[in-house]
mmJSON file of the N, C-alpha and C atoms, coordinates in Angstrom:
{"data_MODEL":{"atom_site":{
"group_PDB":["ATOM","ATOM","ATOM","ATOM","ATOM","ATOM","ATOM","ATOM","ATOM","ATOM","ATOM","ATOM","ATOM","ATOM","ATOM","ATOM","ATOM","ATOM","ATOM","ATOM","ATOM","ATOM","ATOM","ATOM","ATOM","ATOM","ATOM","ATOM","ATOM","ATOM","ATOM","ATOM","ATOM","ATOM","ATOM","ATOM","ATOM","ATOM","ATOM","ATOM","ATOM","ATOM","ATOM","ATOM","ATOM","ATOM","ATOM","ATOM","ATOM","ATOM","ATOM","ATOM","ATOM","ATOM","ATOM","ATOM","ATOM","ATOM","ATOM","ATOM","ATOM","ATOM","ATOM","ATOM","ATOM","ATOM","ATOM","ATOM","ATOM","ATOM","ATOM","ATOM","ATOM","ATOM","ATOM","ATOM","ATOM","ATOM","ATOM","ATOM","ATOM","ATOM","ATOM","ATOM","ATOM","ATOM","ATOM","ATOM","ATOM","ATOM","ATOM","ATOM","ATOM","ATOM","ATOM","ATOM","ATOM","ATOM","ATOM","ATOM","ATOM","ATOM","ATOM","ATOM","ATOM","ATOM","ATOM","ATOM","ATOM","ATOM","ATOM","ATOM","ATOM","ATOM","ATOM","ATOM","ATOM","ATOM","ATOM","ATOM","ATOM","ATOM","ATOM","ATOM","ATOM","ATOM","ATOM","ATOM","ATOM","ATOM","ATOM","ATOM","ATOM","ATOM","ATOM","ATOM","ATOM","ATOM","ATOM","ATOM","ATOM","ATOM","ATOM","ATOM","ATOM","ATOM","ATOM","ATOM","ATOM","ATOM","ATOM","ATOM","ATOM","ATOM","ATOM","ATOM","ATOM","ATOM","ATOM","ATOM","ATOM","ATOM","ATOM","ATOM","ATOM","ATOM","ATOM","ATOM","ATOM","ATOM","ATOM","ATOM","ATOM","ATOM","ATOM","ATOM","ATOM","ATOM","ATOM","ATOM","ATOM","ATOM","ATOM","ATOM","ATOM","ATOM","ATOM","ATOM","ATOM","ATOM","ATOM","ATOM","ATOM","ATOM","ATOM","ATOM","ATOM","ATOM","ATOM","ATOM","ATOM","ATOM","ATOM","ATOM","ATOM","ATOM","ATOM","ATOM","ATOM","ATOM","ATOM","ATOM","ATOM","ATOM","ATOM","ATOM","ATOM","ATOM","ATOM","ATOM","ATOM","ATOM","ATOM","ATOM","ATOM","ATOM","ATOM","ATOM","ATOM","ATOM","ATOM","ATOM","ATOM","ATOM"],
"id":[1,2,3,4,5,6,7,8,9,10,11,12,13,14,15,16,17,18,19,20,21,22,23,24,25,26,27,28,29,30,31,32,33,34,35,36,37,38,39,40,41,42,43,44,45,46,47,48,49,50,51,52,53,54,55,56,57,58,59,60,61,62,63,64,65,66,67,68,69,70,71,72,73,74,75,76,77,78,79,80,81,82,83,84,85,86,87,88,89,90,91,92,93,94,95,96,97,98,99,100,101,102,103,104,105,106,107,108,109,110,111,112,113,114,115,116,117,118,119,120,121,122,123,124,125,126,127,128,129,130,131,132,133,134,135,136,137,138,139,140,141,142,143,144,145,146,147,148,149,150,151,152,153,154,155,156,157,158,159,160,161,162,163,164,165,166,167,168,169,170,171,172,173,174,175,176,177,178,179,180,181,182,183,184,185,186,187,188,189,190,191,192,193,194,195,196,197,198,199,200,201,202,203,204,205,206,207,208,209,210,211,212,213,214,215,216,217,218,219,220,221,222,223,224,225,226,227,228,229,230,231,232,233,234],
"type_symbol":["N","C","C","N","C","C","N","C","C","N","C","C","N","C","C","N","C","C","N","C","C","N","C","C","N","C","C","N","C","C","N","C","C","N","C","C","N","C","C","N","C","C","N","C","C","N","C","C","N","C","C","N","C","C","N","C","C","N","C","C","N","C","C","N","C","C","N","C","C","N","C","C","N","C","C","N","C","C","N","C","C","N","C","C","N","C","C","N","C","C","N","C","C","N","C","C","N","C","C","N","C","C","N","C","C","N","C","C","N","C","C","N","C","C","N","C","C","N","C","C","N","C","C","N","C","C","N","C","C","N","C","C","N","C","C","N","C","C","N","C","C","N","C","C","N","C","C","N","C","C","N","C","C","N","C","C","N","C","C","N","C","C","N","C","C","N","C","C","N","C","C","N","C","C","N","C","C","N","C","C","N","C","C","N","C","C","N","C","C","N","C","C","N","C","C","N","C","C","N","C","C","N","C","C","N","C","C","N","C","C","N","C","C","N","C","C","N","C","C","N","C","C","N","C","C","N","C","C","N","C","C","N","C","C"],
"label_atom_id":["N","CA","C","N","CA","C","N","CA","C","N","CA","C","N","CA","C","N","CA","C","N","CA","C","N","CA","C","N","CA","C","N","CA","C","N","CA","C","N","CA","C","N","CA","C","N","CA","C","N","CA","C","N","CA","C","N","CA","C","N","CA","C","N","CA","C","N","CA","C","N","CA","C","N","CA","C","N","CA","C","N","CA","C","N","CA","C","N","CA","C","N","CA","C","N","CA","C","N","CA","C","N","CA","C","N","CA","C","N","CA","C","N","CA","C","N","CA","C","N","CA","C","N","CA","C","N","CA","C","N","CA","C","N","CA","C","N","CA","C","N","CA","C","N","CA","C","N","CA","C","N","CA","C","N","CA","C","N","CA","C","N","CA","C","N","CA","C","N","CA","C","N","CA","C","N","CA","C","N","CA","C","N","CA","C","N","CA","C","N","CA","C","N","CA","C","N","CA","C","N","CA","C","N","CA","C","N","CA","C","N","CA","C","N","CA","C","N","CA","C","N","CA","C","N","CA","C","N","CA","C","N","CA","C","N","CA","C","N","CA","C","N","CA","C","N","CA","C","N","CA","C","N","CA","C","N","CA","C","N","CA","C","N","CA","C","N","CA","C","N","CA","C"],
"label_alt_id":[null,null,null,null,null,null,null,null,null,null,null,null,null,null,null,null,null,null,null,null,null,null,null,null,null,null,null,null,null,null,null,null,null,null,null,null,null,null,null,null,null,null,null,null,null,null,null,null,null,null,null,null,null,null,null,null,null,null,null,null,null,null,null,null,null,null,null,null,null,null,null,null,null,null,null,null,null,null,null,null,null,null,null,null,null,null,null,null,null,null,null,null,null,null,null,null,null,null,null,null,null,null,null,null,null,null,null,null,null,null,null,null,null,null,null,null,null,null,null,null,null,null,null,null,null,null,null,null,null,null,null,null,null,null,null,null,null,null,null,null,null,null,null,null,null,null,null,null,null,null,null,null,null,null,null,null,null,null,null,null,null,null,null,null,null,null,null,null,null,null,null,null,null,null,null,null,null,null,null,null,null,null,null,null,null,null,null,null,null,null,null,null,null,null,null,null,null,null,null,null,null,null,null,null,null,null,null,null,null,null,null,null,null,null,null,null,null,null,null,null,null,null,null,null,null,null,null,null,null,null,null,null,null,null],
"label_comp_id":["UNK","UNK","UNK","UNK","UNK","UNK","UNK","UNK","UNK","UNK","UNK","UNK","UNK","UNK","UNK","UNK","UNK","UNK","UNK","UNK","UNK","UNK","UNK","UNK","UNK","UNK","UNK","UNK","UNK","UNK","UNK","UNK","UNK","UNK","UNK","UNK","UNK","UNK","UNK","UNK","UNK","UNK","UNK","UNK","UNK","UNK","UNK","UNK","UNK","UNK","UNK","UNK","UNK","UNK","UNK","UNK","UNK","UNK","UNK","UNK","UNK","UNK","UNK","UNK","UNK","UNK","UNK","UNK","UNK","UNK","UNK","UNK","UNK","UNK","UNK","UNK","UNK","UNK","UNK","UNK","UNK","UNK","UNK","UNK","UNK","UNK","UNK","UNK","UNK","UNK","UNK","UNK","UNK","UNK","UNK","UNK","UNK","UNK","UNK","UNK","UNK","UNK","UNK","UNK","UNK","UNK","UNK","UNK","UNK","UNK","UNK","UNK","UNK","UNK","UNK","UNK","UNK","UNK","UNK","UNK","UNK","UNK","UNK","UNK","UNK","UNK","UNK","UNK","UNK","UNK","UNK","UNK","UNK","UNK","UNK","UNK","UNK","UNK","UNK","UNK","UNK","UNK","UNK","UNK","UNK","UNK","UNK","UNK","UNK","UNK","UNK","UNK","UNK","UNK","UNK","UNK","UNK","UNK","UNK","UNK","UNK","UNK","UNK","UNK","UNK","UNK","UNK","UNK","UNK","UNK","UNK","UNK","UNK","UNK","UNK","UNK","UNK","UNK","UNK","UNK","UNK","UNK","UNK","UNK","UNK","UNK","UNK","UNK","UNK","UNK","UNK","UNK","UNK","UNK","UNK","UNK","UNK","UNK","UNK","UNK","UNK","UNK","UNK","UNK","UNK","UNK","UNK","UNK","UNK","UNK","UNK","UNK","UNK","UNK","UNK","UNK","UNK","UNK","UNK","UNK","UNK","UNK","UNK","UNK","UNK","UNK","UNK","UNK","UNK","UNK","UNK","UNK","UNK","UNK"],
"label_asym_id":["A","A","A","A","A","A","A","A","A","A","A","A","A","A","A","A","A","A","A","A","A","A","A","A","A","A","A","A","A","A","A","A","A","A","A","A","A","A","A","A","A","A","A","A","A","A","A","A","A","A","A","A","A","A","A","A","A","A","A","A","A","A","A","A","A","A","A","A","A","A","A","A","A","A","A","A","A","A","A","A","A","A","A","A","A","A","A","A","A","A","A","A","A","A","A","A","A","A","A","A","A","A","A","A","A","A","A","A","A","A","A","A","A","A","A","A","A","A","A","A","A","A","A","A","A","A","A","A","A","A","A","A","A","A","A","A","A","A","A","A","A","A","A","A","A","A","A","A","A","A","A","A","A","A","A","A","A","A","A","A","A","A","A","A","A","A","A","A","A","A","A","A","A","A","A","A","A","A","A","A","A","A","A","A","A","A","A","A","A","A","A","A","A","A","A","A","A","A","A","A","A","A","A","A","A","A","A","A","A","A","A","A","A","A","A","A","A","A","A","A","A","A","A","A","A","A","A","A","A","A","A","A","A","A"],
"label_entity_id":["1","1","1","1","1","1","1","1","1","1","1","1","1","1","1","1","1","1","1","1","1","1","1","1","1","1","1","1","1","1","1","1","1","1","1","1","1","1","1","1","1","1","1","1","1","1","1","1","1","1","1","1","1","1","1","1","1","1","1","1","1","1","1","1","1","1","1","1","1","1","1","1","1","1","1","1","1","1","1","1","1","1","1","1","1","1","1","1","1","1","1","1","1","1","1","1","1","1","1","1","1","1","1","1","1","1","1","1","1","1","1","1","1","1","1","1","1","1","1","1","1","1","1","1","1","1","1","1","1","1","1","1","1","1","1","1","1","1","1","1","1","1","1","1","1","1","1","1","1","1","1","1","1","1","1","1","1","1","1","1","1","1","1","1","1","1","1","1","1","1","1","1","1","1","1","1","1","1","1","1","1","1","1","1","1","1","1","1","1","1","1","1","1","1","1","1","1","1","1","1","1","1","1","1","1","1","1","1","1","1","1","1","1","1","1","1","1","1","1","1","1","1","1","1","1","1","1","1","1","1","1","1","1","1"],
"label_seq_id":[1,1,1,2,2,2,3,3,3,4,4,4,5,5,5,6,6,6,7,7,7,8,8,8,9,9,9,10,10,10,11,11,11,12,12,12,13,13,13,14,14,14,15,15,15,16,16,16,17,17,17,18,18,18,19,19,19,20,20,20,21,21,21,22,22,22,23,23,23,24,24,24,25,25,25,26,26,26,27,27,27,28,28,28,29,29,29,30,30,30,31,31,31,32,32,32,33,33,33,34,34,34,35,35,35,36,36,36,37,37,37,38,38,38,39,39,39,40,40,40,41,41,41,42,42,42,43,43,43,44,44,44,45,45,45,46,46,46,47,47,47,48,48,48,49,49,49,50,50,50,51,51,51,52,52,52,53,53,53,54,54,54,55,55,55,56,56,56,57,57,57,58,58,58,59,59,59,60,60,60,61,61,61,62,62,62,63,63,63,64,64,64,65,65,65,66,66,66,67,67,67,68,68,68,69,69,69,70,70,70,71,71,71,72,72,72,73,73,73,74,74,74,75,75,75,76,76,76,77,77,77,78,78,78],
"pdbx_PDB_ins_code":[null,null,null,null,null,null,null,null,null,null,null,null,null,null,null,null,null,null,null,null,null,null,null,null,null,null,null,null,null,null,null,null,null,null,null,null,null,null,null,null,null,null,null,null,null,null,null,null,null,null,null,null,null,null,null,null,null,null,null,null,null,null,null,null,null,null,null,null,null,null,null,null,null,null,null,null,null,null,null,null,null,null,null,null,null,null,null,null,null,null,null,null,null,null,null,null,null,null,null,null,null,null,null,null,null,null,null,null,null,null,null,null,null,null,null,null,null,null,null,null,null,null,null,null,null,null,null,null,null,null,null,null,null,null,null,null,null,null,null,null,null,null,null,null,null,null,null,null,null,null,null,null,null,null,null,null,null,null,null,null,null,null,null,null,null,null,null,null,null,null,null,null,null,null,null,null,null,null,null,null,null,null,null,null,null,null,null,null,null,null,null,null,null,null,null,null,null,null,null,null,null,null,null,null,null,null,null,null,null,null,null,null,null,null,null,null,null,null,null,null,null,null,null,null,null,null,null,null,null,null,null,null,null,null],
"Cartn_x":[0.851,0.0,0.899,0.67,1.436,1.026,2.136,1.922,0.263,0.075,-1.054,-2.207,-2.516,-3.704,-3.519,-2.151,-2.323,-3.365,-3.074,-3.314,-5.285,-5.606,-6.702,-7.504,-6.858,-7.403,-7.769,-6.907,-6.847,-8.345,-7.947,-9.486,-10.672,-10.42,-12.091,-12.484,-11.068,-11.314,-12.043,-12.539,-13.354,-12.282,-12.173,-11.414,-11.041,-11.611,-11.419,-10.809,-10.562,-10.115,-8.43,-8.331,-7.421,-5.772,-5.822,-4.66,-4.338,-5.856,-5.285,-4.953,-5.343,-5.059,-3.708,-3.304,-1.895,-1.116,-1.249,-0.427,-0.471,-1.765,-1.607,-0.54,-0.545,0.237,2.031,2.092,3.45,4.131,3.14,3.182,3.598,2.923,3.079,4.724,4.777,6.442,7.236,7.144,8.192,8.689,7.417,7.219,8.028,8.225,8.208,10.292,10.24,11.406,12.748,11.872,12.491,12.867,11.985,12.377,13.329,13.064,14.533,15.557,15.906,17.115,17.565,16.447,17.128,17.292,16.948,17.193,18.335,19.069,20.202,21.201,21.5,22.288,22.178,21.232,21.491,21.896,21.762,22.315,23.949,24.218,25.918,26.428,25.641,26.703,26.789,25.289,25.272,25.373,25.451,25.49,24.309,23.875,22.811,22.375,20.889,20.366,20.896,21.484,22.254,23.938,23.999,25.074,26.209,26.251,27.065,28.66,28.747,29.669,30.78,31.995,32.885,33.586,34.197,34.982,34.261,32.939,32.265,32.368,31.595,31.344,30.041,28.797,27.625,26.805,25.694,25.107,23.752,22.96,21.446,20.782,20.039,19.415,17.639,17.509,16.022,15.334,14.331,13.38,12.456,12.55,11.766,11.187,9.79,9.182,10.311,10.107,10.449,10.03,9.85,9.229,9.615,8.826,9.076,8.013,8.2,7.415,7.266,5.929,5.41,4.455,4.427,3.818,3.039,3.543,3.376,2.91,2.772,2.098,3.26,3.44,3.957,3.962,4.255,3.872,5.306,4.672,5.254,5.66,7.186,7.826,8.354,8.235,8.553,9.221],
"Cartn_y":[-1.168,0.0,1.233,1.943,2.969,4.349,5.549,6.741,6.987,7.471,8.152,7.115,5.595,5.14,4.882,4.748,4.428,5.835,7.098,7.982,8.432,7.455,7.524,6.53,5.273,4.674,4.916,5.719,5.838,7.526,8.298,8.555,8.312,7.009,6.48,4.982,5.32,4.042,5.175,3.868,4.477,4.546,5.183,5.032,3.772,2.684,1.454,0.83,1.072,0.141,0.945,2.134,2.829,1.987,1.779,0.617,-0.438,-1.239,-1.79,-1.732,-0.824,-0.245,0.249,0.517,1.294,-0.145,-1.278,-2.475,-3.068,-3.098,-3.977,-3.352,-1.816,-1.441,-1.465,-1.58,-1.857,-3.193,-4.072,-5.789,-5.534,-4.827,-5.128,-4.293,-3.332,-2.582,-3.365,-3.457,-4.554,-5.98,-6.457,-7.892,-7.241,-6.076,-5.305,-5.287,-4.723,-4.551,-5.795,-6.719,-8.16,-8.536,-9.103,-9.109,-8.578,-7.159,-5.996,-6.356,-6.884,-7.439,-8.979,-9.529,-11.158,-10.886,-10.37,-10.081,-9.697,-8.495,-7.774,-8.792,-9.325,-10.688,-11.531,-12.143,-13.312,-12.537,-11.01,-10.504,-10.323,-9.738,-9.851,-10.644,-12.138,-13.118,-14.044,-13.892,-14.848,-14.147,-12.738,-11.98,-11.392,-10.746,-10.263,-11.837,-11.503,-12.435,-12.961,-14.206,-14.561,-14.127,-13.068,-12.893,-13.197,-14.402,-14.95,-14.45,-13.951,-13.458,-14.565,-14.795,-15.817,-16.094,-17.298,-17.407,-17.3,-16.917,-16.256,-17.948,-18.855,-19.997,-20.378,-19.129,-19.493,-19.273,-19.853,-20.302,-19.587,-19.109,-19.385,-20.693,-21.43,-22.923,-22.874,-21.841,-21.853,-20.768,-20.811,-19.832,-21.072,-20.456,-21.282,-19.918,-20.442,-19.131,-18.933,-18.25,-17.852,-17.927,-18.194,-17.387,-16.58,-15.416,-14.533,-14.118,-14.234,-13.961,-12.214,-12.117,-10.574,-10.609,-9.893,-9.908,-11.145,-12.313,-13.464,-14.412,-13.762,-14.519,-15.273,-16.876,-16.703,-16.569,-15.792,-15.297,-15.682,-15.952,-16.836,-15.276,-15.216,-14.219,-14.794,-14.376,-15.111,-13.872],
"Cartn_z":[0.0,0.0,0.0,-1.394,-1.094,0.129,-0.157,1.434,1.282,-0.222,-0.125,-0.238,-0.377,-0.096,1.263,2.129,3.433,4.091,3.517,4.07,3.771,2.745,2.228,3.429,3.386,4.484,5.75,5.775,7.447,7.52,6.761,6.536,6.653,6.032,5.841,6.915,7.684,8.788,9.846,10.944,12.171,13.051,14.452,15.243,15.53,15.996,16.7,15.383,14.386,12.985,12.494,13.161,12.62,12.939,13.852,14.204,13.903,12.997,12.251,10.973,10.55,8.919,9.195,10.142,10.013,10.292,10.978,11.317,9.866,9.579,7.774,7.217,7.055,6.345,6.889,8.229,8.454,8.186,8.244,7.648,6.443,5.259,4.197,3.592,4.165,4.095,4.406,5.846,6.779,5.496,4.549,4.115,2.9,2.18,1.093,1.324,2.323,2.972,2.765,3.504,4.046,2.324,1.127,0.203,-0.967,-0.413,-1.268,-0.487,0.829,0.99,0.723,0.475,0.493,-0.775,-2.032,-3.737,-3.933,-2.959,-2.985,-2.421,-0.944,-0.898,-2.296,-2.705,-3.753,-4.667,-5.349,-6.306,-6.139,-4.578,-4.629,-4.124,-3.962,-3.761,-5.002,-6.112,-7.047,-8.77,-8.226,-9.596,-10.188,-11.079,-11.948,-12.356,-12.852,-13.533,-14.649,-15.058,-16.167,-16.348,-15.207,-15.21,-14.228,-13.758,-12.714,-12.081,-10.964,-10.657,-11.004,-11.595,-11.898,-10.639,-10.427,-8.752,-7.555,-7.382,-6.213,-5.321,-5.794,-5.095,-5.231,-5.372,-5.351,-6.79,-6.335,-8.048,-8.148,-8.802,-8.868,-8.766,-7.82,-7.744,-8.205,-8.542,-8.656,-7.944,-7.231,-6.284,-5.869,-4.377,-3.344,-2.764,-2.509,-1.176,0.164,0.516,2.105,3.066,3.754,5.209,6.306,6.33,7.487,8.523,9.997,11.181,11.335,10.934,11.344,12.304,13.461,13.969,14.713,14.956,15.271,14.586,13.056,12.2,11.135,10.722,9.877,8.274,7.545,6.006,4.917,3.803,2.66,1.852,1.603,1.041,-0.641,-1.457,-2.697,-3.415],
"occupancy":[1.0,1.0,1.0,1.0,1.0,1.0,1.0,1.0,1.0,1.0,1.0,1.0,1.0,1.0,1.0,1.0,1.0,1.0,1.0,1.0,1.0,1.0,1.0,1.0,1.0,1.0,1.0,1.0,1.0,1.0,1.0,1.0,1.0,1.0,1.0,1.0,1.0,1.0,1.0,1.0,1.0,1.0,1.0,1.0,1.0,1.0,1.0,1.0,1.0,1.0,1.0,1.0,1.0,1.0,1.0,1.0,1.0,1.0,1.0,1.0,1.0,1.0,1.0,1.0,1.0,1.0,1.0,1.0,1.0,1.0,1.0,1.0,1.0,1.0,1.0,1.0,1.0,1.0,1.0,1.0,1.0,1.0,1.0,1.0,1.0,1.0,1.0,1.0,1.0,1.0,1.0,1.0,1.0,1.0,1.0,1.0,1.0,1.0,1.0,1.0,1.0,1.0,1.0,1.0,1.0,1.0,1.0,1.0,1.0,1.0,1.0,1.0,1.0,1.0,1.0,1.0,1.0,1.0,1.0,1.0,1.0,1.0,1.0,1.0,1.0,1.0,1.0,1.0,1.0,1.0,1.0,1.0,1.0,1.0,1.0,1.0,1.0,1.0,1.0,1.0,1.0,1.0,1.0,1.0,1.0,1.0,1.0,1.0,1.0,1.0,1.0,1.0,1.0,1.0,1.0,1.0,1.0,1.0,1.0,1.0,1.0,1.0,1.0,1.0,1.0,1.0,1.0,1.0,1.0,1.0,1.0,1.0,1.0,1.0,1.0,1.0,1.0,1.0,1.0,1.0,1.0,1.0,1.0,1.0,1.0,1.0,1.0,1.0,1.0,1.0,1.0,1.0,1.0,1.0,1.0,1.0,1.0,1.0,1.0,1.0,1.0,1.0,1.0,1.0,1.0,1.0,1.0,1.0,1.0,1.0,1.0,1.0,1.0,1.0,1.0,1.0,1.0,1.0,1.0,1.0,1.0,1.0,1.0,1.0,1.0,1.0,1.0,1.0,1.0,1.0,1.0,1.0,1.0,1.0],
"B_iso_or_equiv":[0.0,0.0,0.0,0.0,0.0,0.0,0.0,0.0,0.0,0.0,0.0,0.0,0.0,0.0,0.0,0.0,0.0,0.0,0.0,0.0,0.0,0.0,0.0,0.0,0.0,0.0,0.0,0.0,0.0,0.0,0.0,0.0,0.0,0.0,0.0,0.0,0.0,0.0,0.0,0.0,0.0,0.0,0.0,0.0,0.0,0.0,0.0,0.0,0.0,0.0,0.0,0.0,0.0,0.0,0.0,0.0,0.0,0.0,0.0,0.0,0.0,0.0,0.0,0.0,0.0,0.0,0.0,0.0,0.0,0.0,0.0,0.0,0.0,0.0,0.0,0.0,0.0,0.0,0.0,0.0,0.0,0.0,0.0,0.0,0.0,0.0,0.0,0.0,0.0,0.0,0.0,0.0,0.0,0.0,0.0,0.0,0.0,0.0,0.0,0.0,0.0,0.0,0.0,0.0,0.0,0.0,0.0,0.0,0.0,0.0,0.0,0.0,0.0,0.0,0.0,0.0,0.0,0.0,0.0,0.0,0.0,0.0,0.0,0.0,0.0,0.0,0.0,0.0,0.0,0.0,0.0,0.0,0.0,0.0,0.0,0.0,0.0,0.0,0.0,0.0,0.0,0.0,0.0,0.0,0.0,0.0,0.0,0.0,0.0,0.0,0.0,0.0,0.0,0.0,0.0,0.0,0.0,0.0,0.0,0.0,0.0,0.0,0.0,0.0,0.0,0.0,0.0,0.0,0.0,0.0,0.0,0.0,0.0,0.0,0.0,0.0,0.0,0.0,0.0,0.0,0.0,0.0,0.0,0.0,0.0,0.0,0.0,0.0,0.0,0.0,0.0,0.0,0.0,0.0,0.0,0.0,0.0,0.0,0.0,0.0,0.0,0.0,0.0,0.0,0.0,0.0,0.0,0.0,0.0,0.0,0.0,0.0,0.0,0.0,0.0,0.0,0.0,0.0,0.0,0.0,0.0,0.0,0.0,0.0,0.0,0.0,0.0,0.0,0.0,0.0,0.0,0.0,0.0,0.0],
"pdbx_formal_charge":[null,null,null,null,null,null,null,null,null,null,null,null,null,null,null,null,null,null,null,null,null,null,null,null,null,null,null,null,null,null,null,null,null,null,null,null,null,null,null,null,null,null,null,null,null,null,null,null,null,null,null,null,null,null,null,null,null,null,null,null,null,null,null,null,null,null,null,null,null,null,null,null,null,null,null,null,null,null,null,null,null,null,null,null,null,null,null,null,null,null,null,null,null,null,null,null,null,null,null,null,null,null,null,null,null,null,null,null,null,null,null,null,null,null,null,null,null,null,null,null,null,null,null,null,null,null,null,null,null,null,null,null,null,null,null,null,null,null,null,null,null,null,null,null,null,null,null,null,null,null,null,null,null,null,null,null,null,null,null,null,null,null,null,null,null,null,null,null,null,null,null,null,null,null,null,null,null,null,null,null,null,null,null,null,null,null,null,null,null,null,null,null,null,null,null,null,null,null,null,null,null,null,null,null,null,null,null,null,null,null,null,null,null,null,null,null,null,null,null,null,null,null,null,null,null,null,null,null,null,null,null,null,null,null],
"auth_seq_id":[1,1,1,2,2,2,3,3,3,4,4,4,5,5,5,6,6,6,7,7,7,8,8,8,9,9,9,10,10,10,11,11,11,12,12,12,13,13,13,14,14,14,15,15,15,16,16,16,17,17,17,18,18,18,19,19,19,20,20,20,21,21,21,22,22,22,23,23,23,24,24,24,25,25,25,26,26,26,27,27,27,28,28,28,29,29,29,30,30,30,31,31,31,32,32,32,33,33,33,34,34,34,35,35,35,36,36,36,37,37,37,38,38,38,39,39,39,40,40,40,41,41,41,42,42,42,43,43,43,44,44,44,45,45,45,46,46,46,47,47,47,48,48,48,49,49,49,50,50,50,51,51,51,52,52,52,53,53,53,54,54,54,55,55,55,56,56,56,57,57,57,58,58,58,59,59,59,60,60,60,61,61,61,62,62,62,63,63,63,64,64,64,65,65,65,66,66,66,67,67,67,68,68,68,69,69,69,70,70,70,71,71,71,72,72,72,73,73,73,74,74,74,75,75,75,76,76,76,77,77,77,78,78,78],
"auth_comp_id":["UNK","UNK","UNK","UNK","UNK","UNK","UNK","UNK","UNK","UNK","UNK","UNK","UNK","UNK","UNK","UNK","UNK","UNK","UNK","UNK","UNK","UNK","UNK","UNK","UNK","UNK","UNK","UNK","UNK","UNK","UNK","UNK","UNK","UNK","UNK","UNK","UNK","UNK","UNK","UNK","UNK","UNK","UNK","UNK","UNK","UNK","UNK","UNK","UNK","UNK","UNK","UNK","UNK","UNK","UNK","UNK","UNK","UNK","UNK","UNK","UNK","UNK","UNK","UNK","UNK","UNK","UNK","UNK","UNK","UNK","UNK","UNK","UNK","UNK","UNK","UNK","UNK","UNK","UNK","UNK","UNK","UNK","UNK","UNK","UNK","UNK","UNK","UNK","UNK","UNK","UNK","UNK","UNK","UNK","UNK","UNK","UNK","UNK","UNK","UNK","UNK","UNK","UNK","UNK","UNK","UNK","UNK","UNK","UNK","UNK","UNK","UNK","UNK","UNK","UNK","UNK","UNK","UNK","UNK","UNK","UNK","UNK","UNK","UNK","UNK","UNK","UNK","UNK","UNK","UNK","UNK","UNK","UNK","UNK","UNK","UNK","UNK","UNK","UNK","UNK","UNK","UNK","UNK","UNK","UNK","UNK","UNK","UNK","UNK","UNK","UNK","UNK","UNK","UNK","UNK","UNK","UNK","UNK","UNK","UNK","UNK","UNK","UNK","UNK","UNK","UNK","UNK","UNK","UNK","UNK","UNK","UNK","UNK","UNK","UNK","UNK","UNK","UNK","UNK","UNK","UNK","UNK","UNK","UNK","UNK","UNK","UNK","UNK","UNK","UNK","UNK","UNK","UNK","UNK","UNK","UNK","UNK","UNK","UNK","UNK","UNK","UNK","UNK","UNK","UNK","UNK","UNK","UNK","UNK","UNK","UNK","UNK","UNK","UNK","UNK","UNK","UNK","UNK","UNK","UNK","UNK","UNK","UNK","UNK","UNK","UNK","UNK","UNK","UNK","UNK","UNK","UNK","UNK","UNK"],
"auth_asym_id":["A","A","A","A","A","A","A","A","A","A","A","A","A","A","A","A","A","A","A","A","A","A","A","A","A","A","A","A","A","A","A","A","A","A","A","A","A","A","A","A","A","A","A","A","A","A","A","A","A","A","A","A","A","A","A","A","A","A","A","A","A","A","A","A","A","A","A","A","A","A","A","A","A","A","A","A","A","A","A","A","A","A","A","A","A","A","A","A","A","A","A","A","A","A","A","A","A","A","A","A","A","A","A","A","A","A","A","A","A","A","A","A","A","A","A","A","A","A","A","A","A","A","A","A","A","A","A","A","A","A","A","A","A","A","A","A","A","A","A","A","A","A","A","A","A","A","A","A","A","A","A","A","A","A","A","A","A","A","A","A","A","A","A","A","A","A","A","A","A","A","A","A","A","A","A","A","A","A","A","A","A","A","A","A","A","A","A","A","A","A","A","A","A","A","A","A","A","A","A","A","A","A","A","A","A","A","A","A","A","A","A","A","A","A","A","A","A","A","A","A","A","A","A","A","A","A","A","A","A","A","A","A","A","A"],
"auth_atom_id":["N","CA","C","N","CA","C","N","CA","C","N","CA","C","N","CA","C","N","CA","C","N","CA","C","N","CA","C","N","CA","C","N","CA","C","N","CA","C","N","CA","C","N","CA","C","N","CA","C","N","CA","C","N","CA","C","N","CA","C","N","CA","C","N","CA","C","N","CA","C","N","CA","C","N","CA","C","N","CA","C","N","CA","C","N","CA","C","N","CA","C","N","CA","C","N","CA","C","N","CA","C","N","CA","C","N","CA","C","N","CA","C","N","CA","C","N","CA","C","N","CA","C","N","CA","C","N","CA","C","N","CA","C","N","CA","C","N","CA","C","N","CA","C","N","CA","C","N","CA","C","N","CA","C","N","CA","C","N","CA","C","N","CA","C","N","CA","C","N","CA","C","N","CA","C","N","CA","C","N","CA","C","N","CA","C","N","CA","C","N","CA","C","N","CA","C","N","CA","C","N","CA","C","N","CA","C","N","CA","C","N","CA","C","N","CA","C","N","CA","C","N","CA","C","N","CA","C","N","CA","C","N","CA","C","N","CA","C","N","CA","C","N","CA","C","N","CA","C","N","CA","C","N","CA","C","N","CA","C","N","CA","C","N","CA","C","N","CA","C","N","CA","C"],
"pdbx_PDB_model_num":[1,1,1,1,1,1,1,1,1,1,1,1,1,1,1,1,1,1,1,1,1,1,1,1,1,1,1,1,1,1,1,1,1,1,1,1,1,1,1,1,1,1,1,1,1,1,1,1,1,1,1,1,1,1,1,1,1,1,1,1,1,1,1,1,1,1,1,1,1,1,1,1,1,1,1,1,1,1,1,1,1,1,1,1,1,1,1,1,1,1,1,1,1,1,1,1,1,1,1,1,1,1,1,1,1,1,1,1,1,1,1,1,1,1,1,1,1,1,1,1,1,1,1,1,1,1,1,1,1,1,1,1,1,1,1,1,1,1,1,1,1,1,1,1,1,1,1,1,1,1,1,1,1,1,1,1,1,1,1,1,1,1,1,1,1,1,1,1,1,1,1,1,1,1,1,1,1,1,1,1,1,1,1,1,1,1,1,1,1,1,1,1,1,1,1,1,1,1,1,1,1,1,1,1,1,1,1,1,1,1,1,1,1,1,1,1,1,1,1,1,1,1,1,1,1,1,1,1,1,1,1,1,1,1]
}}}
């Protein structure tokens, strides 16, 4: 959710709902977050796409989901 629909939401939420429209939306950054770094590791340890760092040690093996714990919940990162 980008700034300005978070900011739309939270508008058109009621008081008692506003906390959670703002937690969805920290879930979904936080989840947004977690992925731009596991991409950036596999990019500088395994190279650009197709473009394999030479000597490094590590390979591209495919893509598997992830998982990461937000908020006590656990959620599938891909």
């Amino acid at each position: 959710m980008k700034e300005a629909t978070l900011i739309e939401a939270l508008r058109q939420a009621s008081l008692g709902e506003i906390g959670e429209v703002f937690r969805g939306w920290v879930q979904e950054v936080t989840k947004e977050a977690v992925v731009s770094v596991m991409f950036q590791e596999v990019e500088e340890l395994c190279g650009a796409f197709y473009h394999p760092v030479s000597g490094s040690g590590f390979k591209r093996g495919g893509s598997a989901a992830g998982r990461i714990v937000l908020n006590g919940v656990e959620e599938e990162v891909v």
